[in-house]
N, C-alpha and C positions, 0 to 999 in steps of 0.2 A: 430485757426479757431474755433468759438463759434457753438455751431448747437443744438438746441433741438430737443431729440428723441421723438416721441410721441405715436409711436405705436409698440416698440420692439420686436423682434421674440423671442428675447433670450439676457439675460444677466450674464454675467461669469463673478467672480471677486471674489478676493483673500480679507478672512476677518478674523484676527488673525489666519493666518496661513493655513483656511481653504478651498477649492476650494467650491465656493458657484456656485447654477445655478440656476437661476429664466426665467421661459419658460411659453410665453405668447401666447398662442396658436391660440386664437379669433376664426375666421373662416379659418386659416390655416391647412390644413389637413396633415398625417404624411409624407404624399408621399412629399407635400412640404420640410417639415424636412432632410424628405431624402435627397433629391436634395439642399439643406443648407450644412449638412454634406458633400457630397460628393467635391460641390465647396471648402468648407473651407479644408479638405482634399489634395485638390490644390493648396490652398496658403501655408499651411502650407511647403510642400512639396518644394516650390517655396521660400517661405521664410528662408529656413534653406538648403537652395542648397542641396536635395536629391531627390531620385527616388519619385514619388508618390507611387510605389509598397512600399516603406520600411514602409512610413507613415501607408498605408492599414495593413502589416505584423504587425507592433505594434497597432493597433487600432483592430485587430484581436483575439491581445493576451490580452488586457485589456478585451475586450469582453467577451470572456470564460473563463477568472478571474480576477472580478473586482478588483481594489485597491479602491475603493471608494464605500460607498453603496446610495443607491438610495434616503435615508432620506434626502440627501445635494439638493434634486431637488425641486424647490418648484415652483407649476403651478399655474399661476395667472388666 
């Protein structure tokens, strides 16, 4: 299935080795974001047959100690 994106929220992807994130914000405000996070939260959860609470628990613990710093984000 071919599809051109043309106006991205958000793109993640893996670039020698490094978790890259490029976040295109336009007139999207963070509350939207939030509500991005929280769905993707639910697939994830859905995708790796677990609780949604476990996802939340480890998204909790990156939170209040990153493994990644914030340089990797780059806002278009």
């Amino acid at each position: 299935m071919d599809m051109e994106i043309n106006s991205p929220l958000i793109i993640v992807f893996e670039n020698d080795g490094q978790l890259q994130t490029h976040l295109y914000p336009g007139e999207t405000g963070y509350q939207e974001y939030g509500t991005l996070i929280a769905t993707l939260v639910r697939h994830v959860a859905n995708a790796f047959k677990v609780r949604e609470d476990e996802v939340w628990e480890f998204v909790d613990k990156e939170r209040y100690e990153p493994t990644t710093p914030i340089s990797e984000l780059k806002v278009n």
